[in-house]
C-alpha positions in Angstrom: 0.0 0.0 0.0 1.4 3.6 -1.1 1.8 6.4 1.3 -0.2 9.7 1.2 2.3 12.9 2.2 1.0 15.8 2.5 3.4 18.5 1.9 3.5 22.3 1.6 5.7 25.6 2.4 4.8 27.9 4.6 6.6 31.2 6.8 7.1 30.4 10.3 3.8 32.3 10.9 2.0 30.1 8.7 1.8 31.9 5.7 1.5 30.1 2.2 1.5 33.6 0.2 1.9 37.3 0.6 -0.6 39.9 0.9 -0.7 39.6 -2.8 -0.8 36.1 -3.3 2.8 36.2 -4.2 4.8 33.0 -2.9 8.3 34.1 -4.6 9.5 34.5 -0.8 9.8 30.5 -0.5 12.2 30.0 -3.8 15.1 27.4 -2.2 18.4 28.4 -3.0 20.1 25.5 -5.1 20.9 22.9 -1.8 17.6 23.3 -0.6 16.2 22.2 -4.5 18.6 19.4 -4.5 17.1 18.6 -1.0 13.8 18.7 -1.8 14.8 16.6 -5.3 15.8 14.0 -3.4 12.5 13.7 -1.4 10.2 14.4 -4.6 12.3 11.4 -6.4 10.4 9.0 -4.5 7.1 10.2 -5.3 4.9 8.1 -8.0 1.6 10.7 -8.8 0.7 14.0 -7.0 -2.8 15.1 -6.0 -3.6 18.6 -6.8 -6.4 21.5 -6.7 -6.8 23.4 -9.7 -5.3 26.6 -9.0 -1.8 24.5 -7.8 -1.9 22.6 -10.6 -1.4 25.6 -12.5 1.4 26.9 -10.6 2.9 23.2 -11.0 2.6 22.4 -14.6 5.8 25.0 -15.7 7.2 21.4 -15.0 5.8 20.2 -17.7 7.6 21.8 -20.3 10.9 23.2 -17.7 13.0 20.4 -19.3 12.6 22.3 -22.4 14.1 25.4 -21.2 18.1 24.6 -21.6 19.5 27.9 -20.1 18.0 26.7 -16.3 20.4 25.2 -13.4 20.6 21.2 -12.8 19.2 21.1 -10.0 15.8 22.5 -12.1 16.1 20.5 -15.1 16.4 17.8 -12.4 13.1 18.3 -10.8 11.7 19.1 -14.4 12.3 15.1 -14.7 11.1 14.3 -11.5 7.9 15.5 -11.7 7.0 14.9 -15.7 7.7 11.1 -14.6 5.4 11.6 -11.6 2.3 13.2 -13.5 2.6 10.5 -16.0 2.1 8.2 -13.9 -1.3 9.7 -12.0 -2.2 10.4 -16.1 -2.1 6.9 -16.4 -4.0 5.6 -13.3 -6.9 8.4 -13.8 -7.4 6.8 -17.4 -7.2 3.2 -16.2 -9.8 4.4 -13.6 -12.1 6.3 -16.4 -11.5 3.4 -18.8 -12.7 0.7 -15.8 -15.7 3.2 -15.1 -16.7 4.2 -18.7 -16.7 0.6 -19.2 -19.0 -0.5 -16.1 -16.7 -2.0 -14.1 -17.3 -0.3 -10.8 -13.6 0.8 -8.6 -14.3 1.3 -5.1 -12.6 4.3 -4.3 -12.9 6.0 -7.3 -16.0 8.6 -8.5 -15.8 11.8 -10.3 -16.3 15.2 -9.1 -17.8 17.5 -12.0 -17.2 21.3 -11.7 -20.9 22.1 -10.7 -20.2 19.9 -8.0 -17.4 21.4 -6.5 -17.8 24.7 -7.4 -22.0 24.5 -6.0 -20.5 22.5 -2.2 -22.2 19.4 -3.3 -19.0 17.3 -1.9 
């Protein structure tokens, strides 16, 4: 059985952002990154709300971007490997729905749903 982590940044004041919803305060300096590589190479999908989703997916296409330290392309790798994998359950879990075969953990949240507080 895999573990669930939770894991976020925050000030010592327990702050995630600044008064403008700026979090460019909690950039790690390049040990910190290779730190925090270390501990993201173990993870195998990530579970994310919309808005840090869109933060995240600059990782998508990071590796792309040659002129950007090591320790960045690293994690560029890290987590492309990571979001294919939770791409690849999600459709194994629509294609076992779509096709009738119930999954007992699994349902799907539409957008009315969440967006209305019918959780």
């Amino acid at each position: 059985m895999a573990n669930l982590i939770y894991s976020t940044i925050t000030s010592l004041d327990g702050y995630f952002a600044d008064r403008d919803g700026n979090f460019e305060w909690a950039a790690p300096d390049e040990e910190v990154h290779a730190f925090v590589n270390a501990l993201e190479r173990k993870v195998g999908a990530y579970l994310y709300g919309r808005r840090m989703y869109e933060v995240m997916r600059y990782w998508e296409t990071a590796h792309a971007v040659t002129d950007r330290p090591p320790v960045e392309q690293d994690l560029a790798q890290i987590w492309r490997a990571a979001v294919q994998s939770l791409y690849l359950l999600l459709e194994h879990l629509m294609a076992c729905w779509c096709a009738g075969t119930p999954h007992v953990a699994s349902y799907v949240l539409r957008g009315d749903d969440i967006e209305g507080g019918d959780r």
